[in-house]
C-alpha positions as CSV (number, residue, x, y, z in Angstrom):
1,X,1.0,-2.9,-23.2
2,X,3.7,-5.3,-23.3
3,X,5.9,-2.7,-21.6
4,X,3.8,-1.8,-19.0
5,X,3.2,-5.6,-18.2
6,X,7.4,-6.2,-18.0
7,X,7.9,-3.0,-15.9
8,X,5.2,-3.8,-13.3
9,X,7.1,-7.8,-13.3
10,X,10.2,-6.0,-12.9
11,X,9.7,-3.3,-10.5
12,X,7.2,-5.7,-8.0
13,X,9.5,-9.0,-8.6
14,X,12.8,-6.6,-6.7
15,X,10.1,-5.2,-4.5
16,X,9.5,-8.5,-3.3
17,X,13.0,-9.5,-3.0
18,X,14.1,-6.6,-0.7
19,X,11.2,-7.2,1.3
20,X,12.0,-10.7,1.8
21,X,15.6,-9.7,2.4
22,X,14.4,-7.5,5.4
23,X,12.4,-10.2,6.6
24,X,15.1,-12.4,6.8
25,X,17.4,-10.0,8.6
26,X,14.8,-9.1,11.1
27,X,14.5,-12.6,12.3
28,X,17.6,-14.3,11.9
29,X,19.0,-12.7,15.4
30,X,15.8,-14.9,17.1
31,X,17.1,-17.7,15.1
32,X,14.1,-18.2,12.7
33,X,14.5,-18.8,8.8
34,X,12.5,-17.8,6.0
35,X,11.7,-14.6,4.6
36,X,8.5,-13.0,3.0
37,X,7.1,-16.6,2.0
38,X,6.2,-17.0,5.7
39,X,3.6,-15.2,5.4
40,X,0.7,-16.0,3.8
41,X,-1.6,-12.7,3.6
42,X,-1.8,-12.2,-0.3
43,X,-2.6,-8.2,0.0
44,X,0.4,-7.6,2.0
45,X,2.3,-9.3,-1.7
46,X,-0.3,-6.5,-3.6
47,X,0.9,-4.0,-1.2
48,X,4.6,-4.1,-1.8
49,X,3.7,-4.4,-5.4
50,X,1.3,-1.5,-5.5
51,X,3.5,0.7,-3.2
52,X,6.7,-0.1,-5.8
53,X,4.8,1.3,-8.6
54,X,4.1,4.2,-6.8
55,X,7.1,6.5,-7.9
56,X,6.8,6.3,-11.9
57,X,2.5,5.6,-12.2
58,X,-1.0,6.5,-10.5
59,X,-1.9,3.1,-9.6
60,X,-4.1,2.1,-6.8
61,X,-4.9,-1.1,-5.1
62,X,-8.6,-2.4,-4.0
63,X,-9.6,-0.2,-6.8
64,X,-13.3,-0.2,-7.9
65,X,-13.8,-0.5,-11.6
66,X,-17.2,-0.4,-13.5
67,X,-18.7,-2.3,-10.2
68,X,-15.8,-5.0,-9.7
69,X,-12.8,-4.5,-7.2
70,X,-9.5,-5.2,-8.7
71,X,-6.4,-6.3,-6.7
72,X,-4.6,-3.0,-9.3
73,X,-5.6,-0.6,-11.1
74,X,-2.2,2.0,-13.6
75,X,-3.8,4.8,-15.2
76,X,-1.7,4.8,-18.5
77,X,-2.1,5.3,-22.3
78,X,-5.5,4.9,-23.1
79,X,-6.9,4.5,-20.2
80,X,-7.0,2.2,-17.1
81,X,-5.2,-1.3,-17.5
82,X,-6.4,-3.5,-14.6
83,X,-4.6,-6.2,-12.8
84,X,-5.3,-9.5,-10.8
85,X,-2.7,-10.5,-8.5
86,X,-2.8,-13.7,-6.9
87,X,-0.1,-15.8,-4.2
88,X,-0.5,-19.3,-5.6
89,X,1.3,-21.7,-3.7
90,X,-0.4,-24.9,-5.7
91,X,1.3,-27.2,-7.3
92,X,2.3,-25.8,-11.3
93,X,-0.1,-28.3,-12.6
94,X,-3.0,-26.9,-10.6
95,X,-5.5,-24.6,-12.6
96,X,-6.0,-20.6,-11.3
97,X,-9.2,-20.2,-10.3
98,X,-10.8,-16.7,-10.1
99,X,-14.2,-15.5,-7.8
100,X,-15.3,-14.0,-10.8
101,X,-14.3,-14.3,-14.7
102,X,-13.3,-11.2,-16.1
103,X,-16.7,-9.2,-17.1
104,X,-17.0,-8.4,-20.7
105,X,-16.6,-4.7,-19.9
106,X,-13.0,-4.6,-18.9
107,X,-12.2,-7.5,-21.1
108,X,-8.8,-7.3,-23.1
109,X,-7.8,-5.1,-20.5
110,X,-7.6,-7.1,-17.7
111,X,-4.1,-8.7,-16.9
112,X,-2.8,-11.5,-13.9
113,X,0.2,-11.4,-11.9
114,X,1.0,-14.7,-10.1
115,X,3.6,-14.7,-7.1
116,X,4.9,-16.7,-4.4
């Protein structure tokens, strides 16, 4: 599990960085600043995340699991691993708060990724 964890960090993490690179290129010529972090649309974060992924696992976003909708779903070793993504633009000290705690069905298997 740990590897699977690192891999989706890795892979989404310099997903997110050439996105924000384009971003930045596309609107310097009209003078703006600021890349990816101006917008504030957290599936369009999932998106490039999910569509990163793509190429090495059958993942799929907005996926319906035992009743709940995850952010991400990887069909791996033993089974489905399930992931929360959230843009959290709080202060560090602030606590994550979910819509729904993990149900007792998918937990153990049921992982966060924080960006922004």
């Amino acid at each position: 599990m740990p590897g699977l964890l690192d891999d989706v960090i890795i892979r989404g993490g310099r997903a997110l960085e050439d996105e924000d690179r384009q971003i930045r290129t596309l609107v310097q010529h009209h003078g703006l600043r600021g890349g990816l972090l101006r917008m504030e649309y957290e599936r369009f974060y999932q998106f490039i995340v999910w569509k990163s992924l793509l190429a090495k696992y059958d993942a799929a976003i907005e996926y319906n699991h035992m009743g709940y909708l995850t952010d991400l779903m990887i069909r791996d070793d033993g089974g489905p691993k399930i992931f929360e993504m959230k843009c959290w633009r709080e202060e560090t000290t602030t606590k994550l708060q979910f819509r729904h705690s993990s149900p007792p069905r998918i937990r153990g298997r049921f992982l966060v990724g924080v960006f922004c």
